[in-house]
C-alpha positions as CSV (number, residue, x, y, z in Angstrom):
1,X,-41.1,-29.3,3.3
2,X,-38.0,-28.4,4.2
3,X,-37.6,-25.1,6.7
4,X,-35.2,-22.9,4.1
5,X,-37.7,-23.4,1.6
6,X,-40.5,-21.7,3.8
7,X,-38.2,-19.1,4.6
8,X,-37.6,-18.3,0.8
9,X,-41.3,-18.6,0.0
10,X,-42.4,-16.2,2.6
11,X,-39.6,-13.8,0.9
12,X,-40.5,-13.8,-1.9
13,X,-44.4,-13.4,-1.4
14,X,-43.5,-10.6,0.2
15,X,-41.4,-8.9,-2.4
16,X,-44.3,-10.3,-4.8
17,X,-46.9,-8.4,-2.4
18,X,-44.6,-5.6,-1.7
19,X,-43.1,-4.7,-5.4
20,X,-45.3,-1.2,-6.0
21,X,-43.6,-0.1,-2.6
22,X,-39.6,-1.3,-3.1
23,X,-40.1,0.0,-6.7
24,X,-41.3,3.6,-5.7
25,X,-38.9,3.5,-2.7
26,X,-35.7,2.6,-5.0
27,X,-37.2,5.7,-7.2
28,X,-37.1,8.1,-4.4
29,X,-33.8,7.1,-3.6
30,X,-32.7,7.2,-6.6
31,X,-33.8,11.0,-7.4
32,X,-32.6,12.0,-3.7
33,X,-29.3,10.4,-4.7
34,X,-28.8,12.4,-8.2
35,X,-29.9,15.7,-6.3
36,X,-27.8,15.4,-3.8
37,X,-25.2,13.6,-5.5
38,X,-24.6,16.7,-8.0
39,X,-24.1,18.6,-5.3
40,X,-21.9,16.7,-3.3
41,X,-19.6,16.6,-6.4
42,X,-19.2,20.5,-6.7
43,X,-18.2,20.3,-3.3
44,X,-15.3,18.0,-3.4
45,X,-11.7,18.2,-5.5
46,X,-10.2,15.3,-6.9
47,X,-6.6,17.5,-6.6
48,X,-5.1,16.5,-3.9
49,X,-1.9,17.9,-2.9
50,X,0.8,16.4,-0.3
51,X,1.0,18.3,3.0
52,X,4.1,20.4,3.4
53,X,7.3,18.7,5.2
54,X,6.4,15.2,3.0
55,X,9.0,13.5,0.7
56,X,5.5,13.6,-1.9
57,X,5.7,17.1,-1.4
58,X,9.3,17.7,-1.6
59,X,8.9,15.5,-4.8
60,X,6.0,17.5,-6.1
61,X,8.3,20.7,-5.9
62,X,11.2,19.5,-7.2
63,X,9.2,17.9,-10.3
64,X,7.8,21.6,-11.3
65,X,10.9,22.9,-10.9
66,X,12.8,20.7,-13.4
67,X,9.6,20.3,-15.7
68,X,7.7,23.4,-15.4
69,X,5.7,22.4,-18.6
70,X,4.6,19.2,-17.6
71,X,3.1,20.2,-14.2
72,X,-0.1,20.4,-14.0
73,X,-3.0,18.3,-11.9
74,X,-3.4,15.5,-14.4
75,X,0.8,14.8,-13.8
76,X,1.1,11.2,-12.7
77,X,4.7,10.1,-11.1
78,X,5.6,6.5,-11.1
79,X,8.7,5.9,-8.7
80,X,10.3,2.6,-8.5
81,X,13.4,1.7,-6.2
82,X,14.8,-1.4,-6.2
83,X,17.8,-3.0,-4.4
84,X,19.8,-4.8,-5.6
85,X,18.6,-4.3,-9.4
86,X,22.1,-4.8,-10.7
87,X,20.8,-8.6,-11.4
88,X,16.9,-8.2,-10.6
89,X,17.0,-9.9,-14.4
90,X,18.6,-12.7,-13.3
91,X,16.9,-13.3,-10.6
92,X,14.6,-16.3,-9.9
93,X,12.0,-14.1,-9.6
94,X,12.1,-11.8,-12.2
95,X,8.3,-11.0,-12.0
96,X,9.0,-7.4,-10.5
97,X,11.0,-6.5,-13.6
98,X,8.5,-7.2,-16.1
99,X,5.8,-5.5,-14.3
100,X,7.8,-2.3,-13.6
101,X,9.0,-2.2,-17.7
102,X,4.8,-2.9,-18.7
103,X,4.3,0.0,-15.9
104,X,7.0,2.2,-17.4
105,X,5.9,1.6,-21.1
106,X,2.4,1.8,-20.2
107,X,3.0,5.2,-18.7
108,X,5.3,6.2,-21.8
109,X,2.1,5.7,-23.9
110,X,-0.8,8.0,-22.2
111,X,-1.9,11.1,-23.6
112,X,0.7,12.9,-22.9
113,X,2.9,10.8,-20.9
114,X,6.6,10.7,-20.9
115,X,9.6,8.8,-18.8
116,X,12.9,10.0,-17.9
């Protein structure tokens, strides 16, 4: 018999012999985790803003100043700089193209999305 063989066997008559223990175990864990878990969540923000002296922050300013309306925490800025994108559709790699215009459409369609 070969030696990995034994080795699985003795696993596995252990989880057989052990199952009432991993099962109650994964149960404690389990409640401990949704106890905790709820609390963890009221503790932390998913906000998070760019410290002061950035360019994220300079471009976090500068967005609610030109679109006071639209600023708000669910805001989402997509920024794409290319050089050279005079002939970027041209080029033998034009893969960066498509992907920023299915980006740029894809953003153009959330609920309440918008490009300039």
């Amino acid at each position: 018999m070969c030696s990995i063989r034994r080795v699985y066997d003795k696993y596995f008559d252990f989880i057989v012999k052990a199952k009432w223990f991993i099962i109650v175990f994964w149960l404690i864990i389990l409640g401990l985790g949704a106890g905790f878990g709820f609390q963890f969540l009221s503790a932390v923000s998913i906000n998070v803003s760019p410290p002061k002296g950035t360019p994220g922050y300079n471009a976090k300013n500068a967005f609610e100043d030109l679109f006071p309306n639209r600023a708000n925490p669910q805001s989402y800025i997509f920024y794409f700089e290319c050089n050279g994108c005079d002939n970027i559709r041209e080029s033998e790699n034009n893969v960066t193209y498509y992907r920023a215009n299915r980006l740029i459409e894809a953003a153009s369609n959330w609920k309440g999305g918008f490009v300039i």
